[in-house]
C-alpha positions as CSV (number, residue, x, y, z in Angstrom):
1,X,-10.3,27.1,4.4
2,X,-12.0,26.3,1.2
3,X,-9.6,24.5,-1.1
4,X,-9.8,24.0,-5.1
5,X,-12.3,21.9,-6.9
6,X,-12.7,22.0,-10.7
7,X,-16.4,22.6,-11.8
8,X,-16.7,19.1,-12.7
9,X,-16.4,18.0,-9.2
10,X,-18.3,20.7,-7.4
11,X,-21.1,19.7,-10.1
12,X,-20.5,15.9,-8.5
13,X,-20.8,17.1,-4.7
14,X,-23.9,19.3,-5.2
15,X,-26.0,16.5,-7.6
16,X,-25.3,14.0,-4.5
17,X,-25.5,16.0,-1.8
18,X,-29.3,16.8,-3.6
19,X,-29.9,13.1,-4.2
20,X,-29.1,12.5,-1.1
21,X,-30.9,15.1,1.2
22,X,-34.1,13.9,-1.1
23,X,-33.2,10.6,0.2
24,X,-33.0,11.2,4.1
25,X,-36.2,14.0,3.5
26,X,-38.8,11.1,1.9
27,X,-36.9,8.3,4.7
28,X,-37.6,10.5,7.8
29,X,-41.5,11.8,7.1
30,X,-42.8,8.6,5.5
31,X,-42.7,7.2,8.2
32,X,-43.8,9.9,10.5
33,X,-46.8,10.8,8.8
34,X,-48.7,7.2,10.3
35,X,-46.7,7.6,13.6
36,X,-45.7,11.0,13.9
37,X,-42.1,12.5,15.2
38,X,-40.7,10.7,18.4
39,X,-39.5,13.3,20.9
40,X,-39.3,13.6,24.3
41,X,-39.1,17.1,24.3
42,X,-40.9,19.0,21.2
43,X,-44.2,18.3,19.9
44,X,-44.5,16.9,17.1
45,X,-44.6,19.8,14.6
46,X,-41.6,21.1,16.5
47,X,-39.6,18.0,15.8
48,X,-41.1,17.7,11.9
49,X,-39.5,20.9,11.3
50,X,-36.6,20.4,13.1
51,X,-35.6,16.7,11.1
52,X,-36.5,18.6,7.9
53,X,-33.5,21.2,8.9
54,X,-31.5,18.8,10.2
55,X,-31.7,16.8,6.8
56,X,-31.5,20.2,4.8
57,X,-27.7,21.1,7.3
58,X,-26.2,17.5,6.5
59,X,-26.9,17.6,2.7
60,X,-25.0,21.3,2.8
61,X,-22.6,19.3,4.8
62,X,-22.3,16.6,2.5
63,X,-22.0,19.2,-0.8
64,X,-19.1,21.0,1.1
65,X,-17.4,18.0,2.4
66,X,-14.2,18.4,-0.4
67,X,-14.7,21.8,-0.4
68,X,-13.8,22.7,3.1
69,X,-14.3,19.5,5.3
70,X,-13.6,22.0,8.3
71,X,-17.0,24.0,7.4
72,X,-18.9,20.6,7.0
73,X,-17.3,19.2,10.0
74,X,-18.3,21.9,12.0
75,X,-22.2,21.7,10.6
76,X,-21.9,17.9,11.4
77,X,-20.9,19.0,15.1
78,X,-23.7,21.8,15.2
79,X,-26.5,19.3,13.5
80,X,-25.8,16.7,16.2
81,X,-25.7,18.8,18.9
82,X,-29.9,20.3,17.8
83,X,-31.1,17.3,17.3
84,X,-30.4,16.0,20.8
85,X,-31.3,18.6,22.8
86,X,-34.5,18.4,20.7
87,X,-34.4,14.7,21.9
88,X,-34.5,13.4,18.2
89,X,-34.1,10.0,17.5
90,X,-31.2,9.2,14.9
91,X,-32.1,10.3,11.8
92,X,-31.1,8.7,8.2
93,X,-29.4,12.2,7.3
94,X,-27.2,11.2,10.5
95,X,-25.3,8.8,7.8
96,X,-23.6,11.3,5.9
97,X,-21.0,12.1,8.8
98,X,-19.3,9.4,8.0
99,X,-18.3,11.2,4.6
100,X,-17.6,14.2,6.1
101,X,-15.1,12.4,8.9
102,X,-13.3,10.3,5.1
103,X,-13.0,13.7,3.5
104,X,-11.4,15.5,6.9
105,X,-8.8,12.9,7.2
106,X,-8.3,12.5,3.3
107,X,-8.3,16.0,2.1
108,X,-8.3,18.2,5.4
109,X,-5.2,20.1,7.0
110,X,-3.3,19.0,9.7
111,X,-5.7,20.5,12.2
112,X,-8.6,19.4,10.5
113,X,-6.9,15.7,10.4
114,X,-6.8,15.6,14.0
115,X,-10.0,17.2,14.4
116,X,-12.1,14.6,12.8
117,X,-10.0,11.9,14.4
118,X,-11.5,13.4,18.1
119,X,-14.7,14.1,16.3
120,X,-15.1,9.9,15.8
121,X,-14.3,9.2,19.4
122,X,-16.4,12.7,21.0
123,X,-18.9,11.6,18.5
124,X,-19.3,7.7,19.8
125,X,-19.3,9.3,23.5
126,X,-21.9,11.8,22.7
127,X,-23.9,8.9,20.7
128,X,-23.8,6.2,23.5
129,X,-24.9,8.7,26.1
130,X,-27.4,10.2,24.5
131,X,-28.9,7.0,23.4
132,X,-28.1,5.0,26.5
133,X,-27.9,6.9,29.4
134,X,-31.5,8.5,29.8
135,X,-33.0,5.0,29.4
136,X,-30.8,3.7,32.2
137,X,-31.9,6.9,34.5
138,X,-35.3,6.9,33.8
139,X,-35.5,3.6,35.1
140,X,-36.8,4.2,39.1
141,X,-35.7,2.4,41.9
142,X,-34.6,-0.6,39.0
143,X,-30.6,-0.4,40.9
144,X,-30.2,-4.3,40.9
145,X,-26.5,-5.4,40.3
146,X,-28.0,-7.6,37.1
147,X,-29.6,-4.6,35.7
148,X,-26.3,-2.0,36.1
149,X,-24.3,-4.5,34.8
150,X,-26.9,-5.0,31.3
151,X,-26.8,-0.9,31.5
152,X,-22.9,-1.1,31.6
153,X,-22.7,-3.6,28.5
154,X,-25.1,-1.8,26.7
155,X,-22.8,1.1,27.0
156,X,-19.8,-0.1,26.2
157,X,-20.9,-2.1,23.1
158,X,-22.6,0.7,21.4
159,X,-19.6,3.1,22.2
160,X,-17.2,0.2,20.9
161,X,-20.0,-0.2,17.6
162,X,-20.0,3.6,17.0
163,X,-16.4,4.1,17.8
164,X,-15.4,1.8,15.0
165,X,-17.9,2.6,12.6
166,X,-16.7,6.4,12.9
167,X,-13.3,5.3,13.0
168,X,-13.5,3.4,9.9
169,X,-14.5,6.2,7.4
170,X,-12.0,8.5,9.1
171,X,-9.2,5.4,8.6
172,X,-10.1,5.0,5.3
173,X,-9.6,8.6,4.8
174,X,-6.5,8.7,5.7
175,X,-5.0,5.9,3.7
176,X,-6.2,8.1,0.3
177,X,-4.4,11.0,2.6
178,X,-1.2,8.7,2.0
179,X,-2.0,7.6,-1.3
180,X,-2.4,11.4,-2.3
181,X,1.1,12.3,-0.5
182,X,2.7,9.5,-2.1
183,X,1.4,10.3,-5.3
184,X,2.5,14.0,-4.8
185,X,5.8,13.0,-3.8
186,X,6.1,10.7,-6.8
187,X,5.2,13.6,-9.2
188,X,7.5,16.1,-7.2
189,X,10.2,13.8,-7.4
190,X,9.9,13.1,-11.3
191,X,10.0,16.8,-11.9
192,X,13.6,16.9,-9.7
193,X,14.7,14.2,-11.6
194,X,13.8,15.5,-15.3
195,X,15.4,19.1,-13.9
196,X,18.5,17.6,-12.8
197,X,18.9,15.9,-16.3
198,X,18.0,18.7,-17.8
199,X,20.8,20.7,-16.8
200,X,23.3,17.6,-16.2
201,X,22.4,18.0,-20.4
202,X,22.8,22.1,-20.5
203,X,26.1,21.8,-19.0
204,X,27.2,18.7,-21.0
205,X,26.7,20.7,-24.1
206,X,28.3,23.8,-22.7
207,X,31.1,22.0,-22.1
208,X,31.2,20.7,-25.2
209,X,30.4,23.6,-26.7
210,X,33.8,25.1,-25.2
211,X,35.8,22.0,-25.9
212,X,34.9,22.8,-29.8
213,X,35.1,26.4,-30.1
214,X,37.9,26.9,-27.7
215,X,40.5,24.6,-29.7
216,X,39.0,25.2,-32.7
217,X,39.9,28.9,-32.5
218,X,43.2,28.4,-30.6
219,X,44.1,26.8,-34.1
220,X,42.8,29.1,-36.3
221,X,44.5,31.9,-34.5
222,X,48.0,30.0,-34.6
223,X,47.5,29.7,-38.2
224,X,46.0,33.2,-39.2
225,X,49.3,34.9,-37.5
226,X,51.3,32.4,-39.7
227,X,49.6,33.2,-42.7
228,X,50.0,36.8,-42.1
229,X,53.8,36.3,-41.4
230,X,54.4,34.1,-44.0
231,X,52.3,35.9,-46.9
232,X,55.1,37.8,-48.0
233,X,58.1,35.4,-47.7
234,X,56.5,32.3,-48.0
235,X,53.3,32.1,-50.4
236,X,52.8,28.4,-50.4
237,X,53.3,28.5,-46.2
238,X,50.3,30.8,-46.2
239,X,47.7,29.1,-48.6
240,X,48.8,25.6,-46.6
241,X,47.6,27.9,-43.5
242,X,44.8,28.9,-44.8
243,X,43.7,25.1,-45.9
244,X,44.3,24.4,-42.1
245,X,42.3,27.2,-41.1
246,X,39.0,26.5,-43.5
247,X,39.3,22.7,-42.8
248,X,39.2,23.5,-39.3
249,X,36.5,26.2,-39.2
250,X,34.3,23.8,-40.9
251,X,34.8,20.7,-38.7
252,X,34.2,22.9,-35.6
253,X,30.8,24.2,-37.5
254,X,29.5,20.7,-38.0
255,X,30.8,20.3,-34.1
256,X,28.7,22.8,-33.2
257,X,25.5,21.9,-35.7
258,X,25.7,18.7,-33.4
259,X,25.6,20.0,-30.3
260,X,22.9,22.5,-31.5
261,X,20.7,19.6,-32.8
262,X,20.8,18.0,-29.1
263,X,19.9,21.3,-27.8
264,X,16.6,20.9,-29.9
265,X,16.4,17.1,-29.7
266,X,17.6,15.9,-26.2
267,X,17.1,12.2,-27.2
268,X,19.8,12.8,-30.4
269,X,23.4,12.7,-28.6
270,X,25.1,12.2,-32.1
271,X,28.1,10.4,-32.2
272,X,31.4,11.3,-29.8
273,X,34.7,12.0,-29.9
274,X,36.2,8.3,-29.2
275,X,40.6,7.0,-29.1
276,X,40.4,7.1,-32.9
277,X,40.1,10.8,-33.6
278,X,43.0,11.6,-31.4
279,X,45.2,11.4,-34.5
280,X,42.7,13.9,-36.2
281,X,43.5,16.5,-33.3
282,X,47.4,16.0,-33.0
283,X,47.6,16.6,-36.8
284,X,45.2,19.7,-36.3
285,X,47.4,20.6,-33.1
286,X,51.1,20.5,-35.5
287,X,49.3,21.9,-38.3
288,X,49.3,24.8,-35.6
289,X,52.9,24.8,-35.8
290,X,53.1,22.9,-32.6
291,X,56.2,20.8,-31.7
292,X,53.5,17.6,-30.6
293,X,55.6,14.7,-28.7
294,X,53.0,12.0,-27.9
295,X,54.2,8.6,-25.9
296,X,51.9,5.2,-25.2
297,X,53.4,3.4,-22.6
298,X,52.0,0.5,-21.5
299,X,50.1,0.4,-24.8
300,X,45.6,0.0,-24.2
301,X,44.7,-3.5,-24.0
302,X,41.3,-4.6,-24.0
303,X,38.2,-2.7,-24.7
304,X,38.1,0.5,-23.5
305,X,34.2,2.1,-22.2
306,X,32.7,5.0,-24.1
307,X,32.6,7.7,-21.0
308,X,36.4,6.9,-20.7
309,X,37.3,7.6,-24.4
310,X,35.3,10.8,-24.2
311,X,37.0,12.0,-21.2
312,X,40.1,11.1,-22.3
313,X,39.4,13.0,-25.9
314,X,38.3,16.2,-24.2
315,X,40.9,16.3,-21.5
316,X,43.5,16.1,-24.2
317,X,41.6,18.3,-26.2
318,X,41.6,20.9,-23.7
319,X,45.2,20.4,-22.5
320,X,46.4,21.0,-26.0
321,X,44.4,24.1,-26.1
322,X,46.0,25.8,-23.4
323,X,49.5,25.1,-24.1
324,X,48.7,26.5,-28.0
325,X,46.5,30.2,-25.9
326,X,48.6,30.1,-23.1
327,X,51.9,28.4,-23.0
328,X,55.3,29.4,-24.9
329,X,54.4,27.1,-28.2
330,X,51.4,29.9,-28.5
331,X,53.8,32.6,-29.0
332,X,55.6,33.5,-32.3
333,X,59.1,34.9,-30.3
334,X,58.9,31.2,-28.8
335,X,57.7,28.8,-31.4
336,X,59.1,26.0,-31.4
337,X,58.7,24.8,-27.8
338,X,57.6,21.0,-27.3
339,X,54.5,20.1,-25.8
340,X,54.8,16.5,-24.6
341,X,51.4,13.7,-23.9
342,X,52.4,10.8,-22.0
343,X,49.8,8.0,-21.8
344,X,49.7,4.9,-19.6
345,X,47.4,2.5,-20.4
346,X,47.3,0.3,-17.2
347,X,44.8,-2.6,-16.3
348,X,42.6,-0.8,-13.3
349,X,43.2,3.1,-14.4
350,X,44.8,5.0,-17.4
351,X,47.0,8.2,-16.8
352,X,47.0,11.1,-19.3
353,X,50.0,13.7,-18.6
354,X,50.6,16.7,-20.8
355,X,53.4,19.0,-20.5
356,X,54.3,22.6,-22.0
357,X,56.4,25.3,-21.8
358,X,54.7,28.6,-19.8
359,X,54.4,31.5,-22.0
360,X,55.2,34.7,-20.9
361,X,51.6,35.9,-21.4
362,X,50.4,33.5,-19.4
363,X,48.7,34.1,-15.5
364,X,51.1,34.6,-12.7
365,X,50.4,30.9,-11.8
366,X,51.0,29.4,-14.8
367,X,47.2,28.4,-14.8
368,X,45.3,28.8,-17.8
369,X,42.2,31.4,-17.5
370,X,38.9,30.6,-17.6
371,X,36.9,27.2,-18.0
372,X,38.8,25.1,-19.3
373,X,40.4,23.8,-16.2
374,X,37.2,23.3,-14.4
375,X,35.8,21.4,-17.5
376,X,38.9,19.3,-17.6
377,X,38.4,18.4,-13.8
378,X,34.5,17.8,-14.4
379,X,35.5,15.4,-17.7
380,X,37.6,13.6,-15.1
381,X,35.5,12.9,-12.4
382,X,32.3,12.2,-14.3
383,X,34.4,9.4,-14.7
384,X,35.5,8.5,-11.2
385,X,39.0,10.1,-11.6
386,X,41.0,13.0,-10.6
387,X,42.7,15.7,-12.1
388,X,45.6,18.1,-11.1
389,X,47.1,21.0,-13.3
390,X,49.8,23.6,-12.4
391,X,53.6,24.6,-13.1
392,X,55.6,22.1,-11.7
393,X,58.1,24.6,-10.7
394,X,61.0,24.6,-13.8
395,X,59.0,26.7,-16.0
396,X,56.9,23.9,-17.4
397,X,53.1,23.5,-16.9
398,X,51.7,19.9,-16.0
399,X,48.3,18.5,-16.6
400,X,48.3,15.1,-14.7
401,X,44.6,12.8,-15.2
402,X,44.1,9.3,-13.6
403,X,41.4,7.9,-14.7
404,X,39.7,4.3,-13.7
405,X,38.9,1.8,-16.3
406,X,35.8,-0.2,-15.4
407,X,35.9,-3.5,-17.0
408,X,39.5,-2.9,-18.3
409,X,41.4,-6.2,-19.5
């Protein structure tokens, strides 16, 4: 019923409701005290005291008006309804219903919307009979058509005058109603929006993220049970290992510095993988002891977009990551097998195809576990494309990507 104000603006409604039940006090007695109160049905005393309460209900009305504009509507109602049957002529305090009807339609409830919008029209009624009617009956044996037909006009000009006067405060009401909603909706939809991009960003990184540390450590796995085969045979072997292993530990660290920095600064993407570091990765994926066949048929032409060099990087990335955790080239009984990439660099879409043997540690389904492909399928269609992985039935497992190249030559 009462809704939230800060102190500030309660401050605001008392000071004017004050200023202005001083106001409608000094412009109701002035000019009583040389005339004295018009009433019909009180004497005057009666009808001083009366105006003097009346004033003092409409300035509470006025002070609680933001507050709860269903309280102040309902003192409005209950002032209006004493001062006629104490047959009180309009009084200046009468003027601050037209705040109370702008409040009820601007910051009321539903009910409260629709009540003030009655209260304008019930309040014109009440208004033209009460000012018009009694004249018009008190009138004897005055029945001549002329005279009922000035009656009549009378009548419906001041209910058409009060209607719209009423009407306008509560109107104007509820356009700041809208403006408020619209406002509202604005804010409501900002805070959707920066949501969404904040965790369109979280799972960016986290994909990332597992790009990174997931083929960084596929690598330095390969290469750790090489060194530790090779350390007694082969010496050299195992120091070359290790050299693989450090340089790739560190190039994932600075990977992951990166991605760490965007956590903390959202506006600092840092640079991304792009076409040119795919040599970087096969020579990280052989160093692995990976037999690596890559083919570019049709070769890229034209400039290639950002989104799709990234997609293409990570899919790869990915690919090559689960043939070296899960596929036969991963294990040492069956090194040796040949993991083949198959690009085709066409004018409206590129196709990346990878293909490995399946280990014998690998799922039932020849699928690999975990994330990796739903982060490959993700990369693809961020970019419009699609993305299908599984054994292809001979004992091989098949990564197949199509994806579109906007603005390709």
């Amino acid at each position: 019923m009462f809704r939230p104000l800060t102190r500030t603006q309660q401050r605001v409604d008392i000071v004017v409701a004050a200023l202005f039940g001083l106001f409608a006090l000094a412009a109701t007695l002035i000019p009583w005290t040389s005339s004295g109160v018009g009433s019909g049905v009180v004497d005057e005393r009666v009808a001083a005291v009366v105006a003097v309460l009346l004033t003092a209900a409409s300035a509470v009305a006025l002070a609680l008006r933001r507050r709860s504009p269903a309280l102040a509507l309902a003192i409005s109602w209950g002032a209006a309804l004493v001062q006629m049957a104490t047959g009180l002529p309009p009084l200046p305090a009468n003027l601050a219903i037209f705040a109370v009807l702008y409040t009820t339609a601007a910051y009321g409830t539903r009910r409260v919307f629709w009540a003030g919008f009655a209260s304008a029209l019930g309040g014109a009624a009440a208004m033209t009979l009460y000012l018009i009617v009694p004249g018009f009956v008190q009138v004897p044996g005055d029945r001549e058509p002329s005279s009922v037909a000035t009656h009549v006009f009378a009548f419906v000009m001041t209910f058409v005058a009060s209607a719209l006067a009423l009407l306008l405060a509560w109107t104007i009401g509820a356009l700041v109603r809208t403006g408020i909603r619209a406002r509202e909706n604005w804010h409501a939809q900002q805070l959707a929006e920066a949501e969404a991009a904040a965790e369109a960003q979280r799972t960016r990184i986290a994909r990332d993220m597992h790009d990174v540390v997931a083929h960084s450590l596929a690598v330095v796995i390969a290469q750790a049970d090489g060194a530790r085969y090779a350390a007694a045979a082969d010496p050299d072997a195992a120091a070359s290992a290790l050299g693989t292993i450090s340089q790739t530990a560190r190039a994932a660290l600075a990977d992951v510095r990166m991605l760490l920095t965007q956590l903390r600064h959202t506006q600092a993407d840092g640079p991304q993988p792009c076409l040119a570091d795919l040599e970087q990765l096969y020579a990280q994926v052989r160093a692995a002891g990976v037999d690596l066949a890559v083919e570019v048929d049709p070769m890229p032409r034209g400039e290639t977009a950002a989104s799709l060099q990234l997609a293409v990087y990570r899919i790869l990335q990915e690919a090559l990551t689960n043939a070296l955790r899960h596929g036969a080239v991963g294990d040492r009984a069956a090194r040796g097998g040949r993991v083949d990439v198959r690009f085709s660099w066409h004018d409206e879409r590129v196709e990346v195809v990878v293909t490995n043997p399946i280990g014998a540690a690998a799922a039932p389904d020849g699928a690999a576990r975990g994330h990796g492909l739903i982060g490959m399928r993700e990369r693809a269609q961020l970019v419009g494309g699609t993305l299908e992985a599984g054994p292809d039935g001979a004992g091989r497992f098949v990564v197949r990507a199509a994806l579109p190249r906007e603005g390709g030559a």
